[in-house]
py3Dmol code that shows the C-alpha trace and the ligand (Angstrom):
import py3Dmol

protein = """\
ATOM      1  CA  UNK A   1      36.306  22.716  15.361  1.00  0.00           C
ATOM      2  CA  UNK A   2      37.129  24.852  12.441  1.00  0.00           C
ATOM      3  CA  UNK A   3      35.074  28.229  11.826  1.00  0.00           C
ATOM      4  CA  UNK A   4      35.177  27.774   8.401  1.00  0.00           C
ATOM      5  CA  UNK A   5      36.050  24.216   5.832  1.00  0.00           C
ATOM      6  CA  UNK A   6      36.803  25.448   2.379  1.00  0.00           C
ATOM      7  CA  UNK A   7      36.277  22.751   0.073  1.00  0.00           C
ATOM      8  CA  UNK A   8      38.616  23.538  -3.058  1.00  0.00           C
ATOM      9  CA  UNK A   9      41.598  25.900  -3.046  1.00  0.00           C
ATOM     10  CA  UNK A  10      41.232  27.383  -6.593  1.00  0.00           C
ATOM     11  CA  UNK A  11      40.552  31.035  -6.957  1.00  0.00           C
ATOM     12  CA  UNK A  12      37.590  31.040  -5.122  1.00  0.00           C
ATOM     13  CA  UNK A  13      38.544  28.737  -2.445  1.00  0.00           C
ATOM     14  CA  UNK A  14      41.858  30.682  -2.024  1.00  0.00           C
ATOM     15  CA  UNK A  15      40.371  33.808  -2.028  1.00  0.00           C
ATOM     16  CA  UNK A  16      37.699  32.844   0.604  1.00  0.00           C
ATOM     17  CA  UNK A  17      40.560  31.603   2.690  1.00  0.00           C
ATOM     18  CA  UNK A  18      42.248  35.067   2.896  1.00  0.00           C
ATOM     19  CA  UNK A  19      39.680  37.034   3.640  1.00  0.00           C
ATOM     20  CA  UNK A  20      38.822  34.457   6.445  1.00  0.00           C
ATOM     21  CA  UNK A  21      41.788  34.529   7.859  1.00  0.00           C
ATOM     22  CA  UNK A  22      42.234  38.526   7.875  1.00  0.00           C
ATOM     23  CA  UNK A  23      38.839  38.460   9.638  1.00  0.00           C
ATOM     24  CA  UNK A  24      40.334  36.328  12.506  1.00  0.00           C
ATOM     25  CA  UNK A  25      38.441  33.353  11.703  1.00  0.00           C
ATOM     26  CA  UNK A  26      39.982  29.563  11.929  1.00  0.00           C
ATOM     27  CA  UNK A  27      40.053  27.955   8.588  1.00  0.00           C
ATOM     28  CA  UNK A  28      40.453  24.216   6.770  1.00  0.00           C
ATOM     29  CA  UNK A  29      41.260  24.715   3.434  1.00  0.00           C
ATOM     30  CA  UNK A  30      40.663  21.569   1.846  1.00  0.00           C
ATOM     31  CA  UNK A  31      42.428  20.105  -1.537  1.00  0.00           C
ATOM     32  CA  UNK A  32      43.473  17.213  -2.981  1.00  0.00           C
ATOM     33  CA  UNK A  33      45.113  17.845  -5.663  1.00  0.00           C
ATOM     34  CA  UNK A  34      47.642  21.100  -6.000  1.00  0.00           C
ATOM     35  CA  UNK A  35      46.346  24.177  -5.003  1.00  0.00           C
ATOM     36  CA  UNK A  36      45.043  26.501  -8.225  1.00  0.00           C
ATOM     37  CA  UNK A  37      42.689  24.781  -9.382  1.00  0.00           C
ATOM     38  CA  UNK A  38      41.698  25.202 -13.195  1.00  0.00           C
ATOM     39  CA  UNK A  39      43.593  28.283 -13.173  1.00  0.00           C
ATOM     40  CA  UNK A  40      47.018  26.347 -13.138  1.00  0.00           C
ATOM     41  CA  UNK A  41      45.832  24.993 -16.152  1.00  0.00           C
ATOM     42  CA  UNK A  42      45.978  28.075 -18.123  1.00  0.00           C
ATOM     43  CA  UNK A  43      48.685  28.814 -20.065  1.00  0.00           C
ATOM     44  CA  UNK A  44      48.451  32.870 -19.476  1.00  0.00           C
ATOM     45  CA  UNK A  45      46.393  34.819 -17.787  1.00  0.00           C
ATOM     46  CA  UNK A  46      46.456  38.899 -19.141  1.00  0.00           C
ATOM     47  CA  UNK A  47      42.759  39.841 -17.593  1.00  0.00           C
ATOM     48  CA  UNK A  48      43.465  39.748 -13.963  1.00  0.00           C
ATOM     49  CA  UNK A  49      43.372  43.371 -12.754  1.00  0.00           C
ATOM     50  CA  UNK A  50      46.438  45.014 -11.558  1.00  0.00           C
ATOM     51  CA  UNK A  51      48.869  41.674 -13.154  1.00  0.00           C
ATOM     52  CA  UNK A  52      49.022  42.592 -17.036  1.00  0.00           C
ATOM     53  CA  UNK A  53      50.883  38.743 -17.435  1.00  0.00           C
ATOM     54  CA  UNK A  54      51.442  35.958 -15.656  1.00  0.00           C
ATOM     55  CA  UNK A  55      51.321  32.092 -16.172  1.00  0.00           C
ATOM     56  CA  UNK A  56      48.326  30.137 -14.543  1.00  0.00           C
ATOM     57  CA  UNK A  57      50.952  28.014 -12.586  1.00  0.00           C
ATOM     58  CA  UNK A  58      52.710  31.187 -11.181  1.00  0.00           C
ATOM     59  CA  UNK A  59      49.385  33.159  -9.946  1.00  0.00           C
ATOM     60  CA  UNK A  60      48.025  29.780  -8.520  1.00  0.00           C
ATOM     61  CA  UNK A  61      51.597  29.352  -6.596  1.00  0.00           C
ATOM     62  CA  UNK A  62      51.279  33.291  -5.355  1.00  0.00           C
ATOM     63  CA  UNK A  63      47.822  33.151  -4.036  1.00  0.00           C
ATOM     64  CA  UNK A  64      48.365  29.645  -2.471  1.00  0.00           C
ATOM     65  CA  UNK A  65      51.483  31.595  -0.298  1.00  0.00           C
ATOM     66  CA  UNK A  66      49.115  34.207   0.293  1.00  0.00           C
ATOM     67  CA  UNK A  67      46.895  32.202   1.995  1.00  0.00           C
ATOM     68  CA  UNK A  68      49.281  29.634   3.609  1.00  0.00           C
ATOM     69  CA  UNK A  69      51.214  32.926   5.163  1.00  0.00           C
ATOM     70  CA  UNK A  70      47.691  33.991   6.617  1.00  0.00           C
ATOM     71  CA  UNK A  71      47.757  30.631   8.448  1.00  0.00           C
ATOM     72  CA  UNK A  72      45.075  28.808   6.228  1.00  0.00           C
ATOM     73  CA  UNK A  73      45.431  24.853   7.208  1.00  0.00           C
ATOM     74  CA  UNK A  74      45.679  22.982   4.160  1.00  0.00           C
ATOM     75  CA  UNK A  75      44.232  19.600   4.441  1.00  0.00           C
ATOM     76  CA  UNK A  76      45.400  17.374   0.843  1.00  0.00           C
ATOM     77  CA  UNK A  77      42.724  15.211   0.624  1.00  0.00           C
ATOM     78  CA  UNK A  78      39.779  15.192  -1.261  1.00  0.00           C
ATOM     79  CA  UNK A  79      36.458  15.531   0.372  1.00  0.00           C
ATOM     80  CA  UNK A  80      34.089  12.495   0.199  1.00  0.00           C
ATOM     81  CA  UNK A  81      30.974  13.572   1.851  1.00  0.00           C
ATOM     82  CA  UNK A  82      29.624  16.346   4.184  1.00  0.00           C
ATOM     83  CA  UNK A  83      27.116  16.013   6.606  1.00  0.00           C
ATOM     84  CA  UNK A  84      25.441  18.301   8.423  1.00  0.00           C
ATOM     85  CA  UNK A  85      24.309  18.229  12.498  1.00  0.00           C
ATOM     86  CA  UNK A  86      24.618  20.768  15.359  1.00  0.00           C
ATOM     87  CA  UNK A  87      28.009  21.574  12.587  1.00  0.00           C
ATOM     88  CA  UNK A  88      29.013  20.004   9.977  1.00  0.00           C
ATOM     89  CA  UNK A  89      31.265  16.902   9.290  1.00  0.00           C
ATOM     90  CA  UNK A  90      33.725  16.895   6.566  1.00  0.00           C
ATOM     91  CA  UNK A  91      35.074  13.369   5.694  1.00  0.00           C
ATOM     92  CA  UNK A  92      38.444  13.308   3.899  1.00  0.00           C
ATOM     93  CA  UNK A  93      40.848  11.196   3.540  1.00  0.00           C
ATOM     94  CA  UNK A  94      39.454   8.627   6.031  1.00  0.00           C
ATOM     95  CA  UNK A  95      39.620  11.069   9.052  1.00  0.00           C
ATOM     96  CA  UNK A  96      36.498  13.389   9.946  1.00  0.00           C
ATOM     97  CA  UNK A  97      36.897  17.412  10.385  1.00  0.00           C
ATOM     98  CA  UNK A  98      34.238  19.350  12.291  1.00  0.00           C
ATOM     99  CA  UNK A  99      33.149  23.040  10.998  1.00  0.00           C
ATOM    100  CA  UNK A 100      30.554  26.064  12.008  1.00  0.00           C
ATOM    101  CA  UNK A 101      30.261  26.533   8.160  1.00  0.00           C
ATOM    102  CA  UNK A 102      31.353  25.369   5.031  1.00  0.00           C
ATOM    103  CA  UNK A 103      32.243  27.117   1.702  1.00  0.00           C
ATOM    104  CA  UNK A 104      32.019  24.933  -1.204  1.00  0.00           C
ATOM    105  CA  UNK A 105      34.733  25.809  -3.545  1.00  0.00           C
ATOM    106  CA  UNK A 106      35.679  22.712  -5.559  1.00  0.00           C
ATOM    107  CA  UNK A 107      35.298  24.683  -9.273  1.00  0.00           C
ATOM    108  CA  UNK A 108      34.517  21.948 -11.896  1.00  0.00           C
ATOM    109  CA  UNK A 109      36.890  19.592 -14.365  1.00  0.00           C
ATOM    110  CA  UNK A 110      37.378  19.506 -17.974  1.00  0.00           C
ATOM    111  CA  UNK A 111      34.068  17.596 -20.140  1.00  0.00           C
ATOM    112  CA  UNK A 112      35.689  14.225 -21.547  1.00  0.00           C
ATOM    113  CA  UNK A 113      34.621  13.566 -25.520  1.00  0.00           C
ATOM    114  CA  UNK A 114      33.231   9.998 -24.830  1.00  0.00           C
ATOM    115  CA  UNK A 115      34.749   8.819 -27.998  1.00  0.00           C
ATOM    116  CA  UNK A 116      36.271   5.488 -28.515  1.00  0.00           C
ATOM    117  CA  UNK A 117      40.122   5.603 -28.585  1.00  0.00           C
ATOM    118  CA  UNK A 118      40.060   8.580 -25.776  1.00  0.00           C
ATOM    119  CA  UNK A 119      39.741   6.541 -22.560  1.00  0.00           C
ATOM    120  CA  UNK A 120      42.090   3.915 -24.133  1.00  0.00           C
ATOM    121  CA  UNK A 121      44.702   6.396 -25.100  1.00  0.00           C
ATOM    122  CA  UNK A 122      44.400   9.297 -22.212  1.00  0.00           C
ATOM    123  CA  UNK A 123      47.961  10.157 -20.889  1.00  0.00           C
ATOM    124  CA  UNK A 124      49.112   8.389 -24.579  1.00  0.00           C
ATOM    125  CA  UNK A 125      48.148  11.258 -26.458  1.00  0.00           C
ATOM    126  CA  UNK A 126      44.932  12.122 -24.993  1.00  0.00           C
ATOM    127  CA  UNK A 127      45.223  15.229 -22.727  1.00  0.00           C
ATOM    128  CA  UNK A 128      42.857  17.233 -20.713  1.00  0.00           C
ATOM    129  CA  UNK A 129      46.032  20.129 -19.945  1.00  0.00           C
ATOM    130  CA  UNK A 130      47.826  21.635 -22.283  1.00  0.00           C
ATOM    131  CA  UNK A 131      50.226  23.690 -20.281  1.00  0.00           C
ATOM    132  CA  UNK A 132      51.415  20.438 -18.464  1.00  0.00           C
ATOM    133  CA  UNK A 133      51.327  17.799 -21.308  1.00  0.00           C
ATOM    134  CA  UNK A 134      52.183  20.148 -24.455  1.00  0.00           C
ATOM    135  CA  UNK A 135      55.998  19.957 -24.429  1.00  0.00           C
ATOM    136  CA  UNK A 136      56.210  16.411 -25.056  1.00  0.00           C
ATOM    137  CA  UNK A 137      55.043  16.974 -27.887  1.00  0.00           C
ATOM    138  CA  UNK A 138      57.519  19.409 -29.094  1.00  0.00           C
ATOM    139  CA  UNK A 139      57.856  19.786 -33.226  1.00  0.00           C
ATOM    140  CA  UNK A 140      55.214  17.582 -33.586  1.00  0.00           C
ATOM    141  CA  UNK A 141      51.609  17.653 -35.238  1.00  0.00           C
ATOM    142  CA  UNK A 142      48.969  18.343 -32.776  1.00  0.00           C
ATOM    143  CA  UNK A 143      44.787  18.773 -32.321  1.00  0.00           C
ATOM    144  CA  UNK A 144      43.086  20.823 -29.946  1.00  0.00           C
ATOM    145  CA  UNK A 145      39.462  20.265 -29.916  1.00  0.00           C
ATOM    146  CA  UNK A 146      36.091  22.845 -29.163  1.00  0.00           C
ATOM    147  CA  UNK A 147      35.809  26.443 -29.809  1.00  0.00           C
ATOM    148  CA  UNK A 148      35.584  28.420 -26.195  1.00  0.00           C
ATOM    149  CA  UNK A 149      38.023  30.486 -24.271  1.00  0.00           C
ATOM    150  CA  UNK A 150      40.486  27.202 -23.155  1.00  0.00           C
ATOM    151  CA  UNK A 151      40.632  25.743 -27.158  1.00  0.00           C
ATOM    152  CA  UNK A 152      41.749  28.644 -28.343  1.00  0.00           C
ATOM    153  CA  UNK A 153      43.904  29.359 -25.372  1.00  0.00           C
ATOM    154  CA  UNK A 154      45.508  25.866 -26.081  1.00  0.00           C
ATOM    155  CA  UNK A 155      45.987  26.404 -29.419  1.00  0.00           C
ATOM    156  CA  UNK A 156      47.935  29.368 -29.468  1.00  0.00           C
ATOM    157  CA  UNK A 157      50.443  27.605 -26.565  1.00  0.00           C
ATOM    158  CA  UNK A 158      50.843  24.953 -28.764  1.00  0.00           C
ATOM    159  CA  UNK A 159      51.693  26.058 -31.705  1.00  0.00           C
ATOM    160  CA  UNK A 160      54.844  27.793 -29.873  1.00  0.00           C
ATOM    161  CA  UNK A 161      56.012  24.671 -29.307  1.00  0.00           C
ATOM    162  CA  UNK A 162      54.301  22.118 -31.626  1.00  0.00           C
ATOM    163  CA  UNK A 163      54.946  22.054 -36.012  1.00  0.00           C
ATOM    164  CA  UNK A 164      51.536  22.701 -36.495  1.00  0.00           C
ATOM    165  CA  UNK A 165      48.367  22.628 -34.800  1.00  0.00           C
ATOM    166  CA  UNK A 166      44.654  21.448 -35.984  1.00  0.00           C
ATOM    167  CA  UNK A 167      41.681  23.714 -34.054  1.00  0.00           C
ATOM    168  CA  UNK A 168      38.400  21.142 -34.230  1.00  0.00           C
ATOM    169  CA  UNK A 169      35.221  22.865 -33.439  1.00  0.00           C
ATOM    170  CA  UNK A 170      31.984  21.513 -34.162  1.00  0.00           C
ATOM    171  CA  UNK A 171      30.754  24.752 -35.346  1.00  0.00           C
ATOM    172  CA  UNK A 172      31.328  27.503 -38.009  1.00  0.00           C
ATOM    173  CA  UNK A 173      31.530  29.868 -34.880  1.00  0.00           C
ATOM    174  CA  UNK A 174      33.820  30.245 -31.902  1.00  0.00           C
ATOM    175  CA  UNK A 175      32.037  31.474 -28.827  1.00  0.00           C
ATOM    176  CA  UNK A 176      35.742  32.907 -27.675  1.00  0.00           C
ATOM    177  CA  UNK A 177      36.751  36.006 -26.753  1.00  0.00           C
ATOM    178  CA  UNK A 178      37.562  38.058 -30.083  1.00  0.00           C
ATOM    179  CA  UNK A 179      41.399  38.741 -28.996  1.00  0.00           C
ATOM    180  CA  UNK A 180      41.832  34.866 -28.947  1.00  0.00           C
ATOM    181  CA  UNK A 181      39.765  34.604 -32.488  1.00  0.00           C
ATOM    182  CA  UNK A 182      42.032  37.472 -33.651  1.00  0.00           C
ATOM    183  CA  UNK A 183      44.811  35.148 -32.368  1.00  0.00           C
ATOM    184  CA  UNK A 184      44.788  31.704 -33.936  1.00  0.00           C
ATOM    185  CA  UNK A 185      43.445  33.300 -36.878  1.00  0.00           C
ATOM    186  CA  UNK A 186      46.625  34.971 -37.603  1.00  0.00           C
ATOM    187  CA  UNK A 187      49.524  32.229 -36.314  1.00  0.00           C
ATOM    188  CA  UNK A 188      50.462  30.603 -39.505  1.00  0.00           C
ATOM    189  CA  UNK A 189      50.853  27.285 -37.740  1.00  0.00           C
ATOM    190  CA  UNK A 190      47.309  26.866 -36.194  1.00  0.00           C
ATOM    191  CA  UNK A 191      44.524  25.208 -39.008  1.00  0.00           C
ATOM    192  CA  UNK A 192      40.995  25.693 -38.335  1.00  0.00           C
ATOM    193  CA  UNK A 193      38.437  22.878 -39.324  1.00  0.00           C
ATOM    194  CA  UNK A 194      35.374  24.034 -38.913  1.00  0.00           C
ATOM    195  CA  UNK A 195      32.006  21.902 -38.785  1.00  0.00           C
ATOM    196  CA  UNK A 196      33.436  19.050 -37.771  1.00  0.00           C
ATOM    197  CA  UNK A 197      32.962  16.422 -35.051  1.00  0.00           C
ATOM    198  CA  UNK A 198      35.678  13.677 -33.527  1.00  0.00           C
ATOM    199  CA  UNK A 199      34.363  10.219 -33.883  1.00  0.00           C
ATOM    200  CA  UNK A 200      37.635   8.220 -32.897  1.00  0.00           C
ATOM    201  CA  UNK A 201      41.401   8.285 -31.832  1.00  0.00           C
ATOM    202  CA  UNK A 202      43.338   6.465 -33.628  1.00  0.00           C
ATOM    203  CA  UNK A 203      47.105   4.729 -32.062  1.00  0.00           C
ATOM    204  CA  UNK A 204      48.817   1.617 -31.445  1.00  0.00           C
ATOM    205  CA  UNK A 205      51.251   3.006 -28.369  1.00  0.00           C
ATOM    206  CA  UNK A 206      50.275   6.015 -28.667  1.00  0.00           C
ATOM    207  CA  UNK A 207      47.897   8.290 -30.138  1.00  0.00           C
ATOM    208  CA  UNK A 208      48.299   8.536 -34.332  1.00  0.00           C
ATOM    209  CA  UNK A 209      45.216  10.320 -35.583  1.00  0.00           C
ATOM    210  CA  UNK A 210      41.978  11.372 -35.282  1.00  0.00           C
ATOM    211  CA  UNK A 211      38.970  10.610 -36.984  1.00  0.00           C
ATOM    212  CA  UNK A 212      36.513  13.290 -37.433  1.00  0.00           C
ATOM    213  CA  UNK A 213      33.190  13.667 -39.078  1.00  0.00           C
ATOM    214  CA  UNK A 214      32.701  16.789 -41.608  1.00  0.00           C
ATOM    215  CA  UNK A 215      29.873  18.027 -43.740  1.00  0.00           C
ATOM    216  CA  UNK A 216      31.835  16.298 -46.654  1.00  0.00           C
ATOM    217  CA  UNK A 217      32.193  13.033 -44.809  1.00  0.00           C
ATOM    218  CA  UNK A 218      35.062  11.115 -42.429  1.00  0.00           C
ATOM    219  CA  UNK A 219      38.207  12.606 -42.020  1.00  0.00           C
ATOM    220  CA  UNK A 220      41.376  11.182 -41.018  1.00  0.00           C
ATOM    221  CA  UNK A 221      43.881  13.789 -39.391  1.00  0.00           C
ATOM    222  CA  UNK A 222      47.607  12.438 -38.404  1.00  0.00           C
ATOM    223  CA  UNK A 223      48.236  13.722 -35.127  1.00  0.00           C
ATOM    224  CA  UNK A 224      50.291  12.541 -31.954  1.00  0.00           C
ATOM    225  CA  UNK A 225      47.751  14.369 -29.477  1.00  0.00           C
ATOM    226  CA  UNK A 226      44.155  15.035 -29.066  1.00  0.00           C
ATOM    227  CA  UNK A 227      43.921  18.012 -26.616  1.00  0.00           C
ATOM    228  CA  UNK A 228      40.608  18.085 -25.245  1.00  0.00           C
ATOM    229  CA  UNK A 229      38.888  21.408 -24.505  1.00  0.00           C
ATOM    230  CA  UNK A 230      35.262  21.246 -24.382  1.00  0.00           C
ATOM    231  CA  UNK A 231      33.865  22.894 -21.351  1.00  0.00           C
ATOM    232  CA  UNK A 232      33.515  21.966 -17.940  1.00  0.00           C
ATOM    233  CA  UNK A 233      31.689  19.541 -16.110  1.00  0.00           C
ATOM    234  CA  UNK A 234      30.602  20.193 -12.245  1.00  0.00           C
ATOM    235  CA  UNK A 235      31.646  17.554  -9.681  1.00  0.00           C
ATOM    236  CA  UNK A 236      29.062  17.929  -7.087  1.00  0.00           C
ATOM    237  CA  UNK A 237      27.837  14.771  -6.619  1.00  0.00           C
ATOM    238  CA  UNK A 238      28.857  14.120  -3.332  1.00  0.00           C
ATOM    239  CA  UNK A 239      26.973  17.693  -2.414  1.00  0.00           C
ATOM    240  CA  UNK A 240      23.661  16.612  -3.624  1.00  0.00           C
ATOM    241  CA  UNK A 241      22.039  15.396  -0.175  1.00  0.00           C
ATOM    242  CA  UNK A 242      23.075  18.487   1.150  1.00  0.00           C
ATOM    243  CA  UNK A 243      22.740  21.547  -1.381  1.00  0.00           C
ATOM    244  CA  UNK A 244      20.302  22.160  -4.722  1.00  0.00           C
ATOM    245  CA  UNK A 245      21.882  21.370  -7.800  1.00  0.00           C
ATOM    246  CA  UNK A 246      20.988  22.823 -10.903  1.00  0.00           C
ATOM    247  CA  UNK A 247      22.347  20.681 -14.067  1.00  0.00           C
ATOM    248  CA  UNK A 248      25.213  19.747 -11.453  1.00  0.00           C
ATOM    249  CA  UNK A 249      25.663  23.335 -10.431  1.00  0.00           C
ATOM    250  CA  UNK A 250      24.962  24.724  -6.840  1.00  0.00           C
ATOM    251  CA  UNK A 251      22.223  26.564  -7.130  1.00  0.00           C
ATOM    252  CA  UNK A 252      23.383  30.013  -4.989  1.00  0.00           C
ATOM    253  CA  UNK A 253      23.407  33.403  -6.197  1.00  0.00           C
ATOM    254  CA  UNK A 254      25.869  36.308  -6.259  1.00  0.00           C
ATOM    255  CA  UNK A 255      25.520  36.313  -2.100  1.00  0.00           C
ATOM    256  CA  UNK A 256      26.942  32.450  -2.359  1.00  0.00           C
ATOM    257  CA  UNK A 257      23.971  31.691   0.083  1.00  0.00           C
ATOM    258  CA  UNK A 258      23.173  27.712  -0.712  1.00  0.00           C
ATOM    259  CA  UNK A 259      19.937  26.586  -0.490  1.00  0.00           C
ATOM    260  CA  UNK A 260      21.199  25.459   3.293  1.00  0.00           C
ATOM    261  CA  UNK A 261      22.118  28.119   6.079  1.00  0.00           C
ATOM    262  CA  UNK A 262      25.728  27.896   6.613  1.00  0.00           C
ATOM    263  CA  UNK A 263      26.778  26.484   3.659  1.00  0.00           C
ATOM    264  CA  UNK A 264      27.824  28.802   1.028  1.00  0.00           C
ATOM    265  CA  UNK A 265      28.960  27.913  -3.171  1.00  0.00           C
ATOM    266  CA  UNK A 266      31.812  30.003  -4.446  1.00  0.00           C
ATOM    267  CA  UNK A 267      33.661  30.202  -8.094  1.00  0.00           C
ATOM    268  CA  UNK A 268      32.876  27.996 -10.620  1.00  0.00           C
ATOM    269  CA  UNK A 269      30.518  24.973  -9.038  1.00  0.00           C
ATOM    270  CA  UNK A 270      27.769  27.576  -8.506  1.00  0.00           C
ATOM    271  CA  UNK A 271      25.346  28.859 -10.773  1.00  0.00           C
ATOM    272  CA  UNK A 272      26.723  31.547 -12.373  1.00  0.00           C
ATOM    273  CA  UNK A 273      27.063  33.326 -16.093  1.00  0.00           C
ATOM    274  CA  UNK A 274      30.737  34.583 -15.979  1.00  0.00           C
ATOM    275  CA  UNK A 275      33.390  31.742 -15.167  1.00  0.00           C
ATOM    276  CA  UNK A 276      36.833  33.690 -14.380  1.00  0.00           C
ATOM    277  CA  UNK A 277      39.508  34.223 -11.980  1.00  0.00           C
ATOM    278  CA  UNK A 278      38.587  37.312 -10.777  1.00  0.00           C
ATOM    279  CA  UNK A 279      34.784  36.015 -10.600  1.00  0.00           C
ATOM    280  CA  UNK A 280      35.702  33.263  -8.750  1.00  0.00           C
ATOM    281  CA  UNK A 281      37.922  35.362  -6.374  1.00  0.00           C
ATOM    282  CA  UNK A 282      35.184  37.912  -6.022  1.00  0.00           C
ATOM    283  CA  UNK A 283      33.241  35.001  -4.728  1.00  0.00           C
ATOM    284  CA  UNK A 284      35.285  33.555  -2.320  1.00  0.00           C
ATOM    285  CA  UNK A 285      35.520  36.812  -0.696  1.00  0.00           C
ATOM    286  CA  UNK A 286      32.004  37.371  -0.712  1.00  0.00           C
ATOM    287  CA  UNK A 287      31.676  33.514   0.727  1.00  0.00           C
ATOM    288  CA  UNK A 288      34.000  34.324   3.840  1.00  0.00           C
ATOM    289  CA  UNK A 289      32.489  37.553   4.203  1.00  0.00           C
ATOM    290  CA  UNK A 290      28.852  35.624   4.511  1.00  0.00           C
ATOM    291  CA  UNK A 291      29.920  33.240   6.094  1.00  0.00           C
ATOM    292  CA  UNK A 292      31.655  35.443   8.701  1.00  0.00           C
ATOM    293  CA  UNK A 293      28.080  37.713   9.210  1.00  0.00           C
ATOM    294  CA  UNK A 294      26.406  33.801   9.652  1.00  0.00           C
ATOM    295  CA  UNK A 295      28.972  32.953  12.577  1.00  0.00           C
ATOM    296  CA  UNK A 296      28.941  36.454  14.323  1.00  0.00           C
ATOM    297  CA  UNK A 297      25.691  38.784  12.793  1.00  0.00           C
TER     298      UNK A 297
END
"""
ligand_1 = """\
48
NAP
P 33.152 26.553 -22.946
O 33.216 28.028 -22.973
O 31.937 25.876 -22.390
O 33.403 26.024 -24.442
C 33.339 24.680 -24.737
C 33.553 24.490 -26.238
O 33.570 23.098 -26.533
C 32.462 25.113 -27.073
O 33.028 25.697 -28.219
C 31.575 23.930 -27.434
O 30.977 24.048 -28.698
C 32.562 22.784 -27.499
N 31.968 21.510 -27.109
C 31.207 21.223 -26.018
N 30.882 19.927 -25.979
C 31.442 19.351 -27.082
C 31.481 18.039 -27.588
N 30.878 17.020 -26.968
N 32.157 17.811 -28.741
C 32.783 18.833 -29.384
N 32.801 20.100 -28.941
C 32.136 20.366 -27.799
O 34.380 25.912 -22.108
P 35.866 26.436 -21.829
O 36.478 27.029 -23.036
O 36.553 25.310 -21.144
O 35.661 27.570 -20.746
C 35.017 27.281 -19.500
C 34.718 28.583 -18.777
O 35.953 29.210 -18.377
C 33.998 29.572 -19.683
O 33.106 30.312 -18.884
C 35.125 30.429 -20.191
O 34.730 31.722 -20.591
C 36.063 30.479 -18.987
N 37.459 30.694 -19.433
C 37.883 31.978 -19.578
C 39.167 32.231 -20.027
C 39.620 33.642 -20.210
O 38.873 34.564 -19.917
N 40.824 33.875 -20.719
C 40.017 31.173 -20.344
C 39.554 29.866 -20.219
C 38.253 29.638 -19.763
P 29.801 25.145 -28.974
O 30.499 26.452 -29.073
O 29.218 24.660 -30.241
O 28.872 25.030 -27.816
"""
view = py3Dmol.view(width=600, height=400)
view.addModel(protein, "pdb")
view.setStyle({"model": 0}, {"cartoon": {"style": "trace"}})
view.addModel(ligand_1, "xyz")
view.setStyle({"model": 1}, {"stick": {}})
view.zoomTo()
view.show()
């Protein structure tokens, strides 16, 4: 029996991991996908304290050492359902893990447009990741759509690599950071439309254009990808016999406590107002550090 299953090795599940481990505790790490999370999503990251630059891909690979060096275990499957007993059960990829406490860690995935044309053309034009899917389509026209941290993010990756780039957000506002404003409103190559709404991709093979609804009517934008960045969506689910969710969200405060002793929420799947790296991090740390007083007082 494990002290401690970490479900989710993002940032927060990471984090949690190391500090576990440094306090002597035996941990399950448990992912199934690559380890990083969101974060190896992002093209750069310039906020994290003490690293002034360094790609997504390259901090997610750094912490994931970390914590593997620690002697984390690192289970790749993806957790189906956790019950809880004397301990708790963690089913995964059809074989059951027992554990004193769990830290729920599984962050949340990028919102899909529900549009027609984006289902039908996803991986054909349609992509969720910039950083991974933006090189094929070097010297070509692209779209990013939505108007928060990621979109712009996106935006200014692409149009290193991409003839131009159309920014899509249904508002006359970003809610970005200013630097990233400051950003793609000074790269030549990056077009702003404003106001404006997606209402279907377009393609025969592949992705051609996008149609998009403006205050002066439909709009039809050639483009060989529709990069969608519109938020996150939680993917708890499977949690909700065992935790309170709040619009999806674990309900648990800055403490991580769940609304069930033992269990704790860290990073992005909790309630929470400030969605970073270093707040997830700061979670996960505060998670093992919880969860570590709830094993020995
Ligand atoms: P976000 O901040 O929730 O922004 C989502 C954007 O998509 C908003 O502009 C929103 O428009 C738009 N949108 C939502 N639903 C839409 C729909 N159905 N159709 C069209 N547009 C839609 O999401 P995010 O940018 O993915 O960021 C997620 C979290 O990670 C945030 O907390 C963010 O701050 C954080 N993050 C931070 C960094 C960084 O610090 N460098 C980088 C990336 C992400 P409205 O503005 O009109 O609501």
């Amino acid at each position: 029996m494990f002290d401690i299953a970490i479900i989710g090795a993002g940032p927060a599940g990471m984090s949690a991991a190391i500090y576990a481990r440094r306090a002597g505790l035996s941990v399950a790490v448990f992912e199934g996908e690559m380890c990083g999370g969101q974060m190896i999503l992002t093209p750069e990251v310039e906020n994290y304290p003490g690293i002034a630059h360094i790609s997504g891909a390259e901090l997610s690979y750094t912490m994931s050492e970390q914590m593997r060096t620690l002697g984390t275990e690192v289970i790749d499957s993806h957790v189906d359902k956790v019950t809880a007993s004397d301990c708790y059960t963690v089913s995964a990829g059809g074989k059951e893990y027992t554990a004193k406490t769990i830290i729920i860690a599984n962050g949340a995935k990028r919102r899909k447009l529900g549009i027609e044309g984006e289902e039908k053309f996803s991986g054909r034009g349609v992509s969720y990741c910039a950083v991974c899917d933006g090189m094929f389509f070097k010297g070509k026209i692209t779209c990013v759509i939505g108007g928060g941290n990621t979109a712009l993010e996106d935006a200014i990756y692409l149009s290193r690599i991409c003839e131009k780039v159309y920014l899509i957000h249904r508002r006359d506002e970003f809610r970005a950071k200013k630097i990233l404003v400051d950003g793609v409103l000074s790269t030549p190559n990056i077009e702003i439309i404003y106001s404006a709404m997606p209402k279907e991709i377009i393609g025969d093979m592949k992705v051609t254009s996008v149609v998009i609804n403006t205050a002066d009517g439909e709009r039809t934008i050639d483009t060989s990808a529709v990069f969608v960045a519109i938020g996150l969506e939680p993917q708890n689910q499977v949690f909700e016999e065992l935790v309170a969710l709040s619009d999806g969200y674990i309900v648990a405060g800055d403490d991580t406590h769940t609304t069930r002793d033992g269990v704790f929420a860290a990073g992005d799947t909790r309630t929470k107002s400030l969605r970073q790296i270093v707040t997830a991090a700061a979670d996960g740390a505060m998670a093992a550090t919880e969860a570590e007083k709830y094993l020995f007082g």
